[in-house]
N, C-alpha and C positions, 0 to 999 in steps of 0.2 A: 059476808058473801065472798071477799076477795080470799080471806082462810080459807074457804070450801073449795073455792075454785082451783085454790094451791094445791091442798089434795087429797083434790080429785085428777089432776093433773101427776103429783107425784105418785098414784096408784095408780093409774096409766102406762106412767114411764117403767114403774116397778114390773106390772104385769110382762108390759112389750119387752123388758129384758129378761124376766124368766121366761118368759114363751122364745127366745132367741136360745137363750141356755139348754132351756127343753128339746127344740130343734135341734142345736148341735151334738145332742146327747143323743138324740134317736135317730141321728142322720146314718146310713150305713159306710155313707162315704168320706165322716168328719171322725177325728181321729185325737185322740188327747193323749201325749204322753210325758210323763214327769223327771225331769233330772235332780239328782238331789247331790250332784257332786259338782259343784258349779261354780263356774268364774265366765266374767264377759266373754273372755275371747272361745272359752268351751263351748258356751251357749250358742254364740256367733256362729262356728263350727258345725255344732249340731241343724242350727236354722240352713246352713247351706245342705246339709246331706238332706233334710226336710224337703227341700226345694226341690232338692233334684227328683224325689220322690215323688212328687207331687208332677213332676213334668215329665215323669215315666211313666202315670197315673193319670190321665186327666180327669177330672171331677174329682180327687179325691184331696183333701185337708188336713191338715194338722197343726194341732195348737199344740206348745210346749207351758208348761208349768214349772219352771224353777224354783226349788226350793234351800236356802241352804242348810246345811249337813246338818248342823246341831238341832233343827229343830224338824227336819226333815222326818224321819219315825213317826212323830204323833203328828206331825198335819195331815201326812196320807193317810190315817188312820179315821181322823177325824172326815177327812174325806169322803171314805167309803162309807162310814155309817152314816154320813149325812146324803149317799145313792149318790154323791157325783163323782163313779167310778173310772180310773185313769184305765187306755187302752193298754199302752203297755206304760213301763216303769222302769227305773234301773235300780239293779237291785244285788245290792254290797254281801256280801259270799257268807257275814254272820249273820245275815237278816234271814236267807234265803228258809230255813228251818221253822222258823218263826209262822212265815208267812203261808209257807208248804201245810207246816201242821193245823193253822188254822183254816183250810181250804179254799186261800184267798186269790193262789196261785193257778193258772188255767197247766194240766199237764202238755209240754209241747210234743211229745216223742210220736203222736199220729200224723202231725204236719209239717214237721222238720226234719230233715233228714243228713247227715254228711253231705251227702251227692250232692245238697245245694250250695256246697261250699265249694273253695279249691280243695284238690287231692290236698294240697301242702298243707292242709290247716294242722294246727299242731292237735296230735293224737288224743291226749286230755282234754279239748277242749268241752266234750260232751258231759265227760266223766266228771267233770268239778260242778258241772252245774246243774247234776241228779241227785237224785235221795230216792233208794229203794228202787235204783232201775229205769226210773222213770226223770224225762228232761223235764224241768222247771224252769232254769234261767239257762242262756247263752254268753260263757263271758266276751267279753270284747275284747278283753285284757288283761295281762297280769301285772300286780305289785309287787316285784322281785327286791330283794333286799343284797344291798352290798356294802362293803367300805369304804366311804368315801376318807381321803385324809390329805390333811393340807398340805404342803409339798415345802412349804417355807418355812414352815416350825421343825417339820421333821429336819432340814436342814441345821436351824441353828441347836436341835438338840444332839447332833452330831450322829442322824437315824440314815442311812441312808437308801433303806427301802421298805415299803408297810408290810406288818406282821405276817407270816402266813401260817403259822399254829397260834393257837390260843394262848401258850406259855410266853409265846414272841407278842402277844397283842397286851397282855397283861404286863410285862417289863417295857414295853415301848409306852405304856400309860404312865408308869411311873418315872421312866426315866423325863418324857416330856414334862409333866409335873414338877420335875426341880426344875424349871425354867419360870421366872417370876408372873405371877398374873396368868398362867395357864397350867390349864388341867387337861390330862391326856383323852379322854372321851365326852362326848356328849350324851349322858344320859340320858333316854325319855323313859319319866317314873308315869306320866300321867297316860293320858288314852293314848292307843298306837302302840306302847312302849308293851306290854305283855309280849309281843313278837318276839322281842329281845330276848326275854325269858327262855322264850319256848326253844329258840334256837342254840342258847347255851345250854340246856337241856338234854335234847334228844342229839345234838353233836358230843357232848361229854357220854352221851351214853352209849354214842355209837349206829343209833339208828334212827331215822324219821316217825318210825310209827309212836302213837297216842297211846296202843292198849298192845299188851300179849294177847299169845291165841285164847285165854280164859276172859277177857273180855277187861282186865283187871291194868288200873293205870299206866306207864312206864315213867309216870312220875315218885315213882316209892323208889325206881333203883339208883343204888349208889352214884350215878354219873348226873342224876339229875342234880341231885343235891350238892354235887362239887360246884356245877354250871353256878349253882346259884350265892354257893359259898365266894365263889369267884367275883363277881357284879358285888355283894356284899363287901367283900374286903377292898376293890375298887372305888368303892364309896366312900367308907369309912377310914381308908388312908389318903383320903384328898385328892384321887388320882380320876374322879371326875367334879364339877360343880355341886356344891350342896344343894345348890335350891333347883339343882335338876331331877329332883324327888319329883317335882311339882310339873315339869316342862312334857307340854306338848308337842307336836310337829313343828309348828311355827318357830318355838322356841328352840328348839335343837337345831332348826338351820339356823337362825340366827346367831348361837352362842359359836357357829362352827365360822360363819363370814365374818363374825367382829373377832376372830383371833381368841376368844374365851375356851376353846378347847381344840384339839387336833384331828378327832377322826369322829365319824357320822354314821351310823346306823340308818342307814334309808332307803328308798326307792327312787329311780329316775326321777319324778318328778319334782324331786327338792332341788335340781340341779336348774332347771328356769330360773328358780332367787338367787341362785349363787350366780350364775352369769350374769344377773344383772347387777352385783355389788362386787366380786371376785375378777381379778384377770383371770383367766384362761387356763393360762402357766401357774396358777400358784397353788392348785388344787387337782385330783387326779382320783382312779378307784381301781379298788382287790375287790377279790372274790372274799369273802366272810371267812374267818381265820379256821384251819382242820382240827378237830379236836386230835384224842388219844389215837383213835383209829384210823387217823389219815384220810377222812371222811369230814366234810361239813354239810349243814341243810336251812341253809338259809329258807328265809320264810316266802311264799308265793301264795299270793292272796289274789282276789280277784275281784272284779265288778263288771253287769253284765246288763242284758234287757231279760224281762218277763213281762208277761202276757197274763192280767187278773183275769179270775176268773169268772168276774159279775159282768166282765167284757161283752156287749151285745153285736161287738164286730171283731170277732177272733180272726177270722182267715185274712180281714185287711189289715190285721196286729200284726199275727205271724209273716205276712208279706210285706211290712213297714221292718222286722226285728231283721229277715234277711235282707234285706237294702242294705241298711245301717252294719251290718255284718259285710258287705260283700269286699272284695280286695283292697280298692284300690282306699273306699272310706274308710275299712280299716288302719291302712295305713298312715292316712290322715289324720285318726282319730287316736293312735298311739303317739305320733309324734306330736302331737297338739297337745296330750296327758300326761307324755310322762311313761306309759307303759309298753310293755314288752307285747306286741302284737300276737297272734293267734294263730297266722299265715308264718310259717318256720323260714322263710326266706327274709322276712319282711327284716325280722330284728338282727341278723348282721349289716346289716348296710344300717343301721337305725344308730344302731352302739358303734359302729366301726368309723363312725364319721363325727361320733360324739369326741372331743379331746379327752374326755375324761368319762368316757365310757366302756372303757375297758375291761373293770370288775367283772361290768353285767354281762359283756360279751364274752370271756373267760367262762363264768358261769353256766353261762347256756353251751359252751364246747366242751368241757373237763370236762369227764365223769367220776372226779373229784368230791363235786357239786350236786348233791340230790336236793329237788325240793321239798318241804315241809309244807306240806295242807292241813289246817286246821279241820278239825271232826264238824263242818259245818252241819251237818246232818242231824245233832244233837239240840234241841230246840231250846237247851240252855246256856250253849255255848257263847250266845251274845252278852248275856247277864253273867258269866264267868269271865267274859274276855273283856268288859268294860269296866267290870264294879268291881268284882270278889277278888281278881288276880291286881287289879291297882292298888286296893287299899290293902291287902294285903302284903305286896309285896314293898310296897311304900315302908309299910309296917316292920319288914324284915329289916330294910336299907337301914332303917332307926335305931335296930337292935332291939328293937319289941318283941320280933318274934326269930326264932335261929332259922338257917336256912333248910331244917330236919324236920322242924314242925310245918314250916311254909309248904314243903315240897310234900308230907303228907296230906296236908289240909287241902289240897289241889287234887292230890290224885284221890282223895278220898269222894270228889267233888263229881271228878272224871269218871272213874270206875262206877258209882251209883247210879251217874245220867246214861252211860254205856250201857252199864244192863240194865235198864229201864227202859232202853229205847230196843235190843236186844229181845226185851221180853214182847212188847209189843209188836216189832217185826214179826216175830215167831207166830203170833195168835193168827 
């Protein structure tokens, strides 16, 4: 009798919280939206812009969902097919293709418009987060890439100032290399690190673009395959760490604050670790070294909000997305991340007060400096930029494969997902 009583009691409790979940689900005024790029204090952050929302709103709610990054993909997936659909979501610039082509994505271009921004918002900001014309995601922000490099190794290897051609960046690896117990780069071979790639790439070649006007890779031309001859032969003369084949984000700042190598491939936000284990003074940033042409195109990635499309409160989504977009959170929400803000005023006073933020401020004034957008539009490019360019390029570092064959196997990759997508635009 006392088991029946239990449950019956625990099918109760069960009911009254799906009927609570149910409620929040069909309320028009409760609001679910999910972070999948996450640390306490981001969260914290986010929960305050929430708030404020909420009390420029009254009656209206929001619960956040945090998930972290690695497994982030397949739980919101599992999500939706299990109907409990997130309002809106942030949503990382190789996913956005993915999601667009499965029609999971609400289109925003009917209820969003510039005018709800400032005039200063930077001019790409619509442009990066469309496919075919049409808005899908808003970034918040970008992942601008520069050199960071340590200021006290370059000293005892008698350097005294960081590369600014590729030929300068490539003898300043070796030369710090005959310094005992250091290597001149930190490589990332594992996820993240394709950036690298792409940038030695389309700089050796001279231009940013992915395809010629034939639709056909610019991964076959000769400047690619130098780019990549280059990072090979840096490998394979000891002039970065071997087992940086394997290293992540994590691990590339790490090998860069324990003194294991001299210069960093990254975005602002690696610079939080380094001030917390670095003085100040012993570490500094260039813009990404010029190739042939006297041109470089560091990489600009981004992550943003979108609005699903199983959403059954779109206009309080779209009115939560510009909140969370508006000035001043914006500028909140780059100097809390890590990223180059969206508002063109924002990011000089952001990098100009960084001690070693100079790279990225440089970057954004040269016209030196073009950025590099990845073809996110291509609904392969995340299974290209995760899997087929790591292990394969991994593969080259090894001498598996030469950097001739690497650099067609990619564009042969590129050029087929292009006109595939190409031919389907057309119909």
């Amino acid at each position: 009798m006392i088991r029946g009583a239990i449950i019956f009691v625990v099918m109760v409790f069960g009911f009254v919280l799906w009927q609570a979940m149910s409620d929040k689900d069909h309320d028009p005024n409760h609001l679910m939206i999910v972070e999948v790029n996450t640390s306490p204090e981001r969260t914290r952050l986010l929960r305050d812009h929430l708030d404020s929302f909420e009390a420029a709103n009254p009656g209206m709610k929001v619960d956040v969902i945090s998930l972290s990054w690695g497994q982030a993909f397949e739980k919101i997936g599992m999500m939706v097919a299990g109907g409990r659909v997130p309002d809106v979501m942030e949503m990382p610039d190789f996913w956005l293709s993915r999601y667009v082509s499965a029609g999971q994505i609400a289109d925003m271009t009917p209820f969003i418009k510039k005018a709800d921004f400032d005039d200063d918002i930077e001019g790409g900001t619509f442009q990066y987060g469309s496919i075919n014309d049409r808005l899908y995601t808003i970034p918040y922000g970008f992942y601008l890439r520069a050199l960071i490099y340590n200021k006290r190794i370059f000293e005892r290897a008698g350097i005294e100032k960081p590369p600014l051609t590729l030929q300068e960046f490539y003898d300043t690896s070796a030369k710090i290399s005959e310094l005992p117990g250091v290597t001149g780069f930190c490589h990332q071979g594992g996820r993240g690190g394709p950036v690298f790639y792409y940038w030695l790439m389309t700089t050796m070649n001279g231009s940013p673009k992915f395809f010629d006007e034939d639709g056909n890779s610019t991964f076959y031309n000769q400047g690619a395959i130098d780019g990549l001859t280059l990072i090979r032969d840096l490998y394979q003369n000891g002039y970065v760490p071997k087992d940086s084949i394997n290293w992540n984000f994590n691990e590339t700042v790490s090998g860069f604050y324990s003194g294991t190598c001299a210069m960093l491939h990254q975005t602002p936000d690696a610079l939080s670790a380094l001030k917390k284990r670095m003085d100040e003074d012993d570490y500094s940033s260039s813009p990404m070294p010029l190739g042939p042409s006297g041109k470089s195109f560091p990489h600009l990635g981004y992550i943003g909000w979108s609005v699903l499309e199983k959403s059954t409160k779109k206009q309080a989504a779209f009115k939560l997305v510009r909140h969370l977009l508006a000035r001043e959170n914006n500028q909140e929400w780059a100097e809390g991340s890590g990223l180059v803000p969206i508002y063109k005023g924002i990011s000089e006073n952001i990098f100009a007060a960084i001690p070693a933020g100079q790279g990225w401020l440089k970057t954004t004034q040269d016209d030196r400096w073009s950025y590099l957008i990845n073809p996110n539009y291509l609904p392969e490019i995340a299974e290209f930029d995760s899997i087929t360019v790591v292990q394969s390029g991994q593969a080259m570092m090894l001498g598996e494969k030469t950097p001739e064959q690497t650099a067609k196997m990619w564009a042969d990759f590129l050029t087929a997902a292009n006109k595939k997508y190409r031919q389907g635009k057309d119909q």
